[in-house]
N, C-alpha and C positions, 0 to 999 in steps of 0.2 A: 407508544404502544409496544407490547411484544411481540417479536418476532419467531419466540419457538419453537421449530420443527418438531411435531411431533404427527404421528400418523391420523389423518380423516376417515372420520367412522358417518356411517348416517344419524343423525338424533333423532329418527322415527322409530329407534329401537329403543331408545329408553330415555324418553325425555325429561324425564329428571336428573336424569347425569350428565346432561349435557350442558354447554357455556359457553356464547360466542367466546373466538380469543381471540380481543382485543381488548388488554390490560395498561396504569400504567406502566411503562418501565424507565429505567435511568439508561442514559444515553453520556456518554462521556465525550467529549469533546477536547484532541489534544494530537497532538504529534510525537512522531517517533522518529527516529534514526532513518529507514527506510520510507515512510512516507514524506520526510523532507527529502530524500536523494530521490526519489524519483520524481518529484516535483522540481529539482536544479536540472532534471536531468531532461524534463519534460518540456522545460521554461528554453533548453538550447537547441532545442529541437525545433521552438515555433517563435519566430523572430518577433511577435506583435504580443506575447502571451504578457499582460502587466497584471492580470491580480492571481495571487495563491490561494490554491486549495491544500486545506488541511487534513489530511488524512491517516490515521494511524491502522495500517492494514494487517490480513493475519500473517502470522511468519509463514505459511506454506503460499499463501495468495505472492508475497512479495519476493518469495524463491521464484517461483514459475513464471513473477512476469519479466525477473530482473536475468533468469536464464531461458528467456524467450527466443525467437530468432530475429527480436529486436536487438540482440548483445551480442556476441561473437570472446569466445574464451580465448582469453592474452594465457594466463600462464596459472598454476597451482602449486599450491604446496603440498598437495598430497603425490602429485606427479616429478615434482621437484623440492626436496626438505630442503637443500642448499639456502631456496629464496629467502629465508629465515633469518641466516645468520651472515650473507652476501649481500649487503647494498649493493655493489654495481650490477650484482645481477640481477635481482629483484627492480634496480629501476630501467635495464639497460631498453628492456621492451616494452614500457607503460608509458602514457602522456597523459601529462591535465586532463582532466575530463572523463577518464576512465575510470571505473566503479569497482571496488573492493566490497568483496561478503565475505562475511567470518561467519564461521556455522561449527556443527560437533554433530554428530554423530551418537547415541551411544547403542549400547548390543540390544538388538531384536525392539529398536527403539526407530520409527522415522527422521529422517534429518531434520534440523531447527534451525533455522537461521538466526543468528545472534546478534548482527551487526554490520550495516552498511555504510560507508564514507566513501567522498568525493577524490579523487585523486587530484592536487593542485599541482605538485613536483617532484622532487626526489626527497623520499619519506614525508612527506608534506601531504596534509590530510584535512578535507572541511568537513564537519559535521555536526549533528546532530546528537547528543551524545547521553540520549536517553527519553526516555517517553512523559517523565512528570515536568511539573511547571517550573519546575525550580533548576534544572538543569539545562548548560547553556548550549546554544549552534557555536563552536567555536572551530580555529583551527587547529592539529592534532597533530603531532610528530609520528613517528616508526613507534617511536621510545615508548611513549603514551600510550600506543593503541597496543602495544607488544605489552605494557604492563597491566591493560585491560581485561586482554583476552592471550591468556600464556599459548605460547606451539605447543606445547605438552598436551593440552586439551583441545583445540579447534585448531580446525581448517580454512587456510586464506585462498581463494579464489580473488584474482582483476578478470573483468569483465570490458569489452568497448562498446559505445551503441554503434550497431550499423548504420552509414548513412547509404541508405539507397540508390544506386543510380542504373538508370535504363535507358532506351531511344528516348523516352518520353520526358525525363528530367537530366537529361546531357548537356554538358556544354554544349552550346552551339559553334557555330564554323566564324561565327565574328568573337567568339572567345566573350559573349554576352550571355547570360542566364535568362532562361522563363521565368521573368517574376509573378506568374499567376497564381491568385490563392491555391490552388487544387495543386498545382507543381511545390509552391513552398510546404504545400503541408503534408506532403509526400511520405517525406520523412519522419513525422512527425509520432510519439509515441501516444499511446490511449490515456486518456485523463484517467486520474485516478477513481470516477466514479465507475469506468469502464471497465478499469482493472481489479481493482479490489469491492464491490458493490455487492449487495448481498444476491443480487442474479448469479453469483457464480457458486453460492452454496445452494442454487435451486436443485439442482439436478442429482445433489446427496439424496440418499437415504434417509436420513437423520433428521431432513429438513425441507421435506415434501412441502411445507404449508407457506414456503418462501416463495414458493413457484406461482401464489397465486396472488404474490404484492403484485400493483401498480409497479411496472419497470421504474418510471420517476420516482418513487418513491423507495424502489431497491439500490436504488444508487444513491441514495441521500446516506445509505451506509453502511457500515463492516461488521463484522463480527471474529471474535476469535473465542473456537468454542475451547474448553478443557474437558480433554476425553479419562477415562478411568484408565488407570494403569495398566492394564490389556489392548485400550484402544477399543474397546468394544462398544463403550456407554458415553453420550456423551454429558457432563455431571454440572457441567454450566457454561453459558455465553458469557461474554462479554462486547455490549456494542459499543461502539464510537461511531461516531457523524464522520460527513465527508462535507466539507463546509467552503464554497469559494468565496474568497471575503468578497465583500461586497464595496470596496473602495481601492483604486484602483494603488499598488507602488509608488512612493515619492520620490525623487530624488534631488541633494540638495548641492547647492553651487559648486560641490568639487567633487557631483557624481558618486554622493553614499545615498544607497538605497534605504529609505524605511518606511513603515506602515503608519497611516495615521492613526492614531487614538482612539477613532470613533470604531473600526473594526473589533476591539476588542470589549466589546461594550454586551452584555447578556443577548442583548435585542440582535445583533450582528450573526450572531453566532448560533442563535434558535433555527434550527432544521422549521421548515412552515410545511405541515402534512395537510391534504387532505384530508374528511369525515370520515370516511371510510377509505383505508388506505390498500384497499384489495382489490384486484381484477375484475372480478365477480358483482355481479349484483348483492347478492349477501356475504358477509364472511363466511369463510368457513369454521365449522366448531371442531372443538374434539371434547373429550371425555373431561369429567370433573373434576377426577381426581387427578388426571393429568396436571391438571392448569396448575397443583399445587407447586411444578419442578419449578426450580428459580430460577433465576439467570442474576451475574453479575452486575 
């Protein structure tokens, strides 16, 4: 179906112009750079977490959720240009585990994020290294991701997840942990349907008609809209699924993890909607000539 914000009119004003809107639409299914880091990053946060969600989110959804008060800022390049061309100072205060966003800027333009990877060591980098199918998760030097994305043009932020602690998830006085669900998952960050899901463009302008999907069904997935060069219009979506495979991680006799076969299979990977995928007892319509805008 499509998801199109556009503004609800009554159809008792001119019922020939009007059109339920619920069309087909294409729906892409694939991962990105940032929806794999926040799913490594999601997986070390919940100790029992074995199958992935796939998720390719919008670059403003995955700025905000990855500069949440889930992350705490290690260090930048716009506050400090030395870390550019200083390895020991760019590694002296990062550890495995902490998260790199490359982003730019330009004049009278919103920030973009460009580029998320895992921190493994010193210039040592796991990632994701693009959104089509053909490009690999591999691991990535300094050298590599400096020749991806020059300092001349973007900006390197590391980032670390906070791990939470209170009375309530403290060591205790025998130096033993609360292993109870509720205390492990404490810590733990929002699945990717929570964070990037199309509930989060309800509350635009733009996309009033989002507010009135089945929650379930807003979080089956994402959108990234493309606005008109002013920012003012917005000229087409683009959806992606948010898809948790449905088989759980293998892993074989020397502890390499992989997916089995049958996950990648059409049927694995089919979002399954509801008849009617709205809140409401009926959809809502909007105008005719609307329904003609496209979406990606």
């Amino acid at each position: 179906p499509s998801f199109v914000g556009l503004s609800l009119t009554s159809p008792q004003e001119d019922k020939n112009n009007y059109s339920r809107r619920q069309v087909e639409q294409e729906v892409l299914v694939a991962y990105n750079c940032w929806g794999f880091a926040w799913e490594v990053l999601r997986a070390s946060s919940i100790s029992d977490l074995h199958r992935l969600t796939i998720s390719t989110a919008d670059p403003s959804l995955a700025w905000e959720a990855l500069t949440s008060s889930n992350f705490e800022p290690i260090q930048s390049s716009q506050e400090e240009p030395l870390l550019l061309t200083d390895s020991s100072l760019r590694n002296k205060n990062i550890a495995g585990g902490d998260v790199l966003l490359v982003w730019h800027q330009n004049d009278n333009q919103p920030l973009f994020l460009d580029h998320v990877a895992i921190v493994l060591d010193d210039d040592l980098y796991f990632e994701k290294s693009g959104s089509g199918d053909r490009v690999p998760f591999r691991v990535n030097t300094w050298d590599g991701l400096d020749a991806d994305f020059p300092p001349a043009v973007f900006h390197w932020d590391w980032r670390r997840r906070v791990r939470f602690c209170d009375a309530d998830n403290s060591e205790m006085a025998d130096g033993q942990k609360d292993d109870s669900d509720r205390k492990k998952n404490k810590n733990s960050l929002p699945s990717a349907e929570d964070a990037f899901g199309l509930q989060k463009f309800a509350a635009m302008e733009q996309f009033k008609l989002l507010d009135h999907l089945q929650l379930d069904v807003a979080k089956n997935f994402s959108m990234t809209p493309q606005y008109s060069d002013d920012g003012s219009t917005v000229e087409a979506q683009t959806y992606t699924a948010i898809v948790q495979l449905d088989r759980d991680i293998e892993f074989d006799e020397m502890g390499r993890a992989s997916l089995p076969e049958s996950v990648f299979s059409e049927h694995s990977l089919q979002p399954t909607l509801p008849t009617n995928i709205y809140a409401d007892d009926d959809p809502p319509v909007v105008k005719m000539q609307e329904q003609e805008t496209k979406s990606s």
